[in-house]
LOGU-805545 format. One record per residue (C-alpha): residue number from 1; residue in one letter; x, y, z. Coordinates in steps of 0.05 Angstrom, whole numbers, plus 32768, in hexadecimal, padded with zeros to 4 digits. Layout:
% LOGU-805545
[node NUM; a; [X; Y; Z]]
...
END
This chain:
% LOGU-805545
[node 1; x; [81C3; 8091; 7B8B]]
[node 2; x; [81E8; 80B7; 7BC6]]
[node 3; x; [81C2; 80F3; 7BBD]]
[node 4; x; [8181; 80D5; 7BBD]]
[node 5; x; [8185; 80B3; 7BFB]]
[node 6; x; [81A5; 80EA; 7C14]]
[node 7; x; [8162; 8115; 7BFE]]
[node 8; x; [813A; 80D8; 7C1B]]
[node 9; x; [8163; 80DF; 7C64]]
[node 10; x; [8156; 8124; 7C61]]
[node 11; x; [810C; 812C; 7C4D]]
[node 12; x; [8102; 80F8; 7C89]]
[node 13; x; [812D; 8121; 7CB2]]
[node 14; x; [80F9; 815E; 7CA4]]
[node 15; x; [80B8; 813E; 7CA6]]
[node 16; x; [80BE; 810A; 7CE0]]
[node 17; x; [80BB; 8143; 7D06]]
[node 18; x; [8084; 816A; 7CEC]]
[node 19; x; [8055; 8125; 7CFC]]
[node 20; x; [806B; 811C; 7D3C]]
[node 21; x; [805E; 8161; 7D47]]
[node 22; x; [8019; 8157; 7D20]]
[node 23; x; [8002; 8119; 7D49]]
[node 24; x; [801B; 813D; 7D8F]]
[node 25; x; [7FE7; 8175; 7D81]]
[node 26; x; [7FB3; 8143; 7D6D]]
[node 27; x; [7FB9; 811C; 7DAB]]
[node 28; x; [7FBA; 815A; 7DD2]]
[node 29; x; [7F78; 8174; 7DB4]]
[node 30; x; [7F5B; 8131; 7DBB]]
[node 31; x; [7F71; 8128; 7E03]]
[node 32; x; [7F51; 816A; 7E1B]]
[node 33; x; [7F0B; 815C; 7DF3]]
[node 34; x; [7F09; 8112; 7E1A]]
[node 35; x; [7F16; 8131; 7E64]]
[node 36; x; [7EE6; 816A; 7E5F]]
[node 37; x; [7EB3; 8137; 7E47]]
[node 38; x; [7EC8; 8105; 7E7A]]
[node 39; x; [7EC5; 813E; 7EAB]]
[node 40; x; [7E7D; 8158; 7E9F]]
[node 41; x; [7E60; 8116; 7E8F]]
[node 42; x; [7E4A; 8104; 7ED5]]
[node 43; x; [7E2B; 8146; 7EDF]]
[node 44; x; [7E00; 813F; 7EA0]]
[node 45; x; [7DF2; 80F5; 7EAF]]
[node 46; x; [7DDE; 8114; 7EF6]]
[node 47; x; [7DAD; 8144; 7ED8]]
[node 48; x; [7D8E; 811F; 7EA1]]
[node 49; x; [7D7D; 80E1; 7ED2]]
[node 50; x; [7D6E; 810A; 7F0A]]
[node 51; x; [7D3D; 8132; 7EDD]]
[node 52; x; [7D20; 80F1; 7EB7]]
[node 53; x; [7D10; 80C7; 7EF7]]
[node 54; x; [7CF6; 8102; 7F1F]]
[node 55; x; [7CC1; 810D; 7EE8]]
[node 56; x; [7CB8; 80C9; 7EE6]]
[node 57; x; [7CAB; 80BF; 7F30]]
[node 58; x; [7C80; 80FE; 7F34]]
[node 59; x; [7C53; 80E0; 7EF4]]
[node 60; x; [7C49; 80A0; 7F1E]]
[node 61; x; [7C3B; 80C2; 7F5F]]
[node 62; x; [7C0A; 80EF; 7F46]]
[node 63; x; [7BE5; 80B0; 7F1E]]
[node 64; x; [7BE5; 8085; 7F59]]
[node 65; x; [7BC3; 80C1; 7F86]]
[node 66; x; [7B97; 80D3; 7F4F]]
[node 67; x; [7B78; 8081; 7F4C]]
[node 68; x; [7B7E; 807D; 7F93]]
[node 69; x; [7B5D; 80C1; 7FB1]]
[node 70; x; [7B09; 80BF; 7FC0]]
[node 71; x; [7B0E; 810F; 7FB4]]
[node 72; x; [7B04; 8122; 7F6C]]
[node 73; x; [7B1D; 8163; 7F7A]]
[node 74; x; [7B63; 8145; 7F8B]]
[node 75; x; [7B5C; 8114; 7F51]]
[node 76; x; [7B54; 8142; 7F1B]]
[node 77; x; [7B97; 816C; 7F3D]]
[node 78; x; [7BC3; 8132; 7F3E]]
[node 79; x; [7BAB; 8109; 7EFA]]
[node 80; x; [7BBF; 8155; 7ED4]]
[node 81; x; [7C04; 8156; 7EFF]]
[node 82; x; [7C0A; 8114; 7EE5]]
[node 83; x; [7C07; 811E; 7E9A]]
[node 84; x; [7C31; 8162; 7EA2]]
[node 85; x; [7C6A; 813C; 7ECD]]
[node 86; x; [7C61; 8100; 7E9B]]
[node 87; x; [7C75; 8134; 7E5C]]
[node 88; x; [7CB2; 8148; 7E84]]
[node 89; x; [7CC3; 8104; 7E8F]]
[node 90; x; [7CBD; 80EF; 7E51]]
[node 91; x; [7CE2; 8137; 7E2D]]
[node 92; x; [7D1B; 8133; 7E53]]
[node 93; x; [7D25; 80E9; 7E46]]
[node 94; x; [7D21; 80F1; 7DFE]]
[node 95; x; [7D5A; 812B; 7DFB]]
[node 96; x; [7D9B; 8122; 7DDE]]
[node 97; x; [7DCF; 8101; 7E10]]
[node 98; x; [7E0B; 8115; 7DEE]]
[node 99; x; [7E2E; 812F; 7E2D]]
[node 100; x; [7E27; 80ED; 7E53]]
[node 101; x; [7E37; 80B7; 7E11]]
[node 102; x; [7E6F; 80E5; 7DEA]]
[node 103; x; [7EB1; 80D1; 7E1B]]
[node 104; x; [7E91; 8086; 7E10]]
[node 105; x; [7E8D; 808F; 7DC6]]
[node 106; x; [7ED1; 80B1; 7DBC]]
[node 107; x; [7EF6; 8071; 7DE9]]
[node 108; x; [7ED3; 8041; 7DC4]]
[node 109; x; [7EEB; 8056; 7D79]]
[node 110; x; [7F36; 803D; 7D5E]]
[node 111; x; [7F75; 8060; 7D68]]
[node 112; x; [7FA7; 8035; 7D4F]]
[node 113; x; [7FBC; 8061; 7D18]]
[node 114; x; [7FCB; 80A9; 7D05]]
[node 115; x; [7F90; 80AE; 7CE6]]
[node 116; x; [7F62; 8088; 7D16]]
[node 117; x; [7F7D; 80BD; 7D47]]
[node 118; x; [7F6D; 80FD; 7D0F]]
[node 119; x; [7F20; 80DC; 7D01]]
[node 120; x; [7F1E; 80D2; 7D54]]
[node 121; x; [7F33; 811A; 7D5A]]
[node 122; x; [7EFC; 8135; 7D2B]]
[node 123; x; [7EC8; 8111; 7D4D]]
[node 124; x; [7EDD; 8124; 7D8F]]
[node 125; x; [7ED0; 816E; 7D73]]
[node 126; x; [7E92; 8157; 7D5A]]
[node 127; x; [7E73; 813A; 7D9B]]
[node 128; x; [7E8E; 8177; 7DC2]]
[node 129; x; [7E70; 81AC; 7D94]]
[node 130; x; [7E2A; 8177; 7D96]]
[node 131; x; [7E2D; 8178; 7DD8]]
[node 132; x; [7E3D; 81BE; 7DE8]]
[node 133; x; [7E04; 81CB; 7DB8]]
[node 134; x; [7DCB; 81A6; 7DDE]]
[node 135; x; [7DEA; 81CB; 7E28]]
[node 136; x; [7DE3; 820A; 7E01]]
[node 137; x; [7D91; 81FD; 7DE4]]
[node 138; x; [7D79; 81DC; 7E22]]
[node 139; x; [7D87; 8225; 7E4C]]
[node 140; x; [7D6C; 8250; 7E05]]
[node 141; x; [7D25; 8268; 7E00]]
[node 142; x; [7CFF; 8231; 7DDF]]
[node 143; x; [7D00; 8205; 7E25]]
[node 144; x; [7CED; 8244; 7E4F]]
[node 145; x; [7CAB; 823D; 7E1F]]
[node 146; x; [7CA6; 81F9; 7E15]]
[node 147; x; [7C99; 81FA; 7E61]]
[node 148; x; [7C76; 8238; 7E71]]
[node 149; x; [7C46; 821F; 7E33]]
[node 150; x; [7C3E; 81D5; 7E4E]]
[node 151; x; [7C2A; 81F7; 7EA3]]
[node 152; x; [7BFA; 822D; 7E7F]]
[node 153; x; [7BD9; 81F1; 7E5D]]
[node 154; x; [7BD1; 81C9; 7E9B]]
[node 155; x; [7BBA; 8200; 7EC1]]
[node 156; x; [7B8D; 8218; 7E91]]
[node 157; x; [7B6D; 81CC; 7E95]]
[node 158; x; [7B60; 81DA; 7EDD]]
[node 159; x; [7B40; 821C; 7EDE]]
[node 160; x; [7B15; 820F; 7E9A]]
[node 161; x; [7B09; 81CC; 7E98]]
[node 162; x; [7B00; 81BA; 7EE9]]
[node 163; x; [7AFA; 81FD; 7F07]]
[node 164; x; [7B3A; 81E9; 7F30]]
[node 165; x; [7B59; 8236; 7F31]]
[node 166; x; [7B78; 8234; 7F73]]
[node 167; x; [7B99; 81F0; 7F57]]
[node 168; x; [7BA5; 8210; 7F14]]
[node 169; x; [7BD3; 8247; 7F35]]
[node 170; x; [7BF8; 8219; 7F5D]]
[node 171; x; [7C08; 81EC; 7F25]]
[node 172; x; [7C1A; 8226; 7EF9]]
[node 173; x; [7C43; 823F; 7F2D]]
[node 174; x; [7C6A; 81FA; 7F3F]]
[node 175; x; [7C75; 81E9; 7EFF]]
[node 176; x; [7C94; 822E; 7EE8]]
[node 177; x; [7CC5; 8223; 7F1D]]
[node 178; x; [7CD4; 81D7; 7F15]]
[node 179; x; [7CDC; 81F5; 7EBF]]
[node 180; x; [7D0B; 822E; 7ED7]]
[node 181; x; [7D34; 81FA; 7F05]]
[node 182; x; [7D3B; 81C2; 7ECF]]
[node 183; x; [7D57; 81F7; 7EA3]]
[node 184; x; [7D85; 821B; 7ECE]]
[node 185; x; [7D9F; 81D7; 7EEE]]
[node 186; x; [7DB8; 81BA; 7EA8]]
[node 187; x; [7E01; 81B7; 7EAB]]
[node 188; x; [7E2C; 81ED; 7E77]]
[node 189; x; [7E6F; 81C1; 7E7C]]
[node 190; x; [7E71; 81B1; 7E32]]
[node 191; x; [7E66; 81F8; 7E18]]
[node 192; x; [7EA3; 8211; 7E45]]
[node 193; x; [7ED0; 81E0; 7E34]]
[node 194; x; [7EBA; 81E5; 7DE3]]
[node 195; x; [7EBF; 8233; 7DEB]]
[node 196; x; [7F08; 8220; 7E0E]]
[node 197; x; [7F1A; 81EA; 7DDD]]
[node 198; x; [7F0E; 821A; 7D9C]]
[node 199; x; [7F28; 825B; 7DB8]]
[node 200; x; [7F72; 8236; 7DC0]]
[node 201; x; [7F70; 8204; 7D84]]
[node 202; x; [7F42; 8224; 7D53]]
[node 203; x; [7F36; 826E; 7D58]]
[node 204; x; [7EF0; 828F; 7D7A]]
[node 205; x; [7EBD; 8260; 7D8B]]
[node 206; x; [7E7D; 8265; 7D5B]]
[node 207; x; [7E46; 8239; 7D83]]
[node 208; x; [7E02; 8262; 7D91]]
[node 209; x; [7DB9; 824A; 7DAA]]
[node 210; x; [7D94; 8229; 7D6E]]
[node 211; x; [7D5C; 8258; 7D4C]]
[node 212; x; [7D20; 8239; 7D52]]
[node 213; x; [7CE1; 824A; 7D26]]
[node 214; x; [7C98; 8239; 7D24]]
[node 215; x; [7C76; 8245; 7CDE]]
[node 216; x; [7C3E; 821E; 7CBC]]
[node 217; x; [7C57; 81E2; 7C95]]
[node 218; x; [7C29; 81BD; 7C67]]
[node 219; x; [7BE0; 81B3; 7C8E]]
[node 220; x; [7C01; 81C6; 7CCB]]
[node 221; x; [7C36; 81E8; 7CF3]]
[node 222; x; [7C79; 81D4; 7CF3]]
[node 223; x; [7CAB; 81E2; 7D2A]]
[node 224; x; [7CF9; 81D6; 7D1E]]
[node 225; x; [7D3B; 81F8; 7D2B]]
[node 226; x; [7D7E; 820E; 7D0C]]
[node 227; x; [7DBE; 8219; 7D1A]]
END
């Protein structure tokens, strides 16, 4: 009977340690995820908003001056600057918002046991990797196109359809730049600190733009992406 609470006293002695030790790293890992997410959020929130209401103003600018104007010339400019600025309103509203909800999401879930805190932890890594992910595609290729396809459209309306070519070279030349500045304003702050977070806890980092394809898919084409 001696023995074996001796060998109970001493298997506590070993691993009591070994969890505390266990839970210390956990809390550390978890504690640097939250504050580089806390960190960049306002940035991101910054940039998505700033991006979403600018379109948005722009797309009701542009309408209003295109009802209002006597000069059809000016009409036909503004109503296509309207339905390019109102498909960069609404593409950058629908994008993933991970970098601005994730810190929200991670404070919100329970951590009122060891394992509340390992489950927190993993999701932590989750959200930073999803959010270092959607940094990482928004400055790949595919938006480059996306955008140069969407001006060359609208400018192609003006010089084919309305004869508008002087208009048709300034709108493919405004809107190249507004694409290029959208994409090389969107804040990087989650792929540094997930690049940070897996080269100390977790070995090299393995995050890379998405590859995206275009291929016909059933009667049509189908456009998708993989990691």
């Amino acid at each position: 009977m001696i023995r074996a609470i001796a060998l109970c006293v001493a298997l506590m002695l070993v691993v009591s340690p070994a969890l505390a030790t266990e839970e210390g790293r956990v809390g550390e890992r978890y504690r640097f995820i939250l504050a580089e997410l806390e960190q960049g959020e306002g940035n991101a929130a910054l940039w998505w908003n700033g991006w979403t209401f600018g379109f948005a103003a722009a797309t009701v600018g542009q309408t209003v001056l295109a009802l209002a104007v006597d000069d059809r010339g000016w009409r036909i400019d503004n109503a296509v600057g309207a339905a390019t600025s109102g498909l960069g309103a609404i593409g950058t509203a629908l994008e993933p918002r991970t970098p601005i909800t994730a810190a929200a999401d991670l404070r919100a879930m329970d951590a009122s046991t060891p394992a509340a805190r390992a489950l927190r932890l993993r999701r932590a890594e989750q959200l930073l990797r999803d959010a270092a992910q959607e940094e990482l595609d928004g400055r790949s290729w595919f938006p480059h196109v996306a955008g140069a396809a969407t001006t060359l459209a609208a400018s192609a309306v003006l010089w084919y359809g309305y004869d508008r070519y002087s208009s048709g070279w300034l709108n493919l030349l405004g809107g190249t730049l507004v694409t290029e500045l959208q994409i090389a304003s969107r804040p990087t702050a989650a792929v540094r600190a997930y690049r940070a977070y897996y080269q100390r806890h977790a070995g090299a980092a393995a995050l890379a733009p998405r590859t995206w394809w275009i291929r016909p898919q059933g009667l049509g084409v189908g456009v998708g992406a993989e990691l």
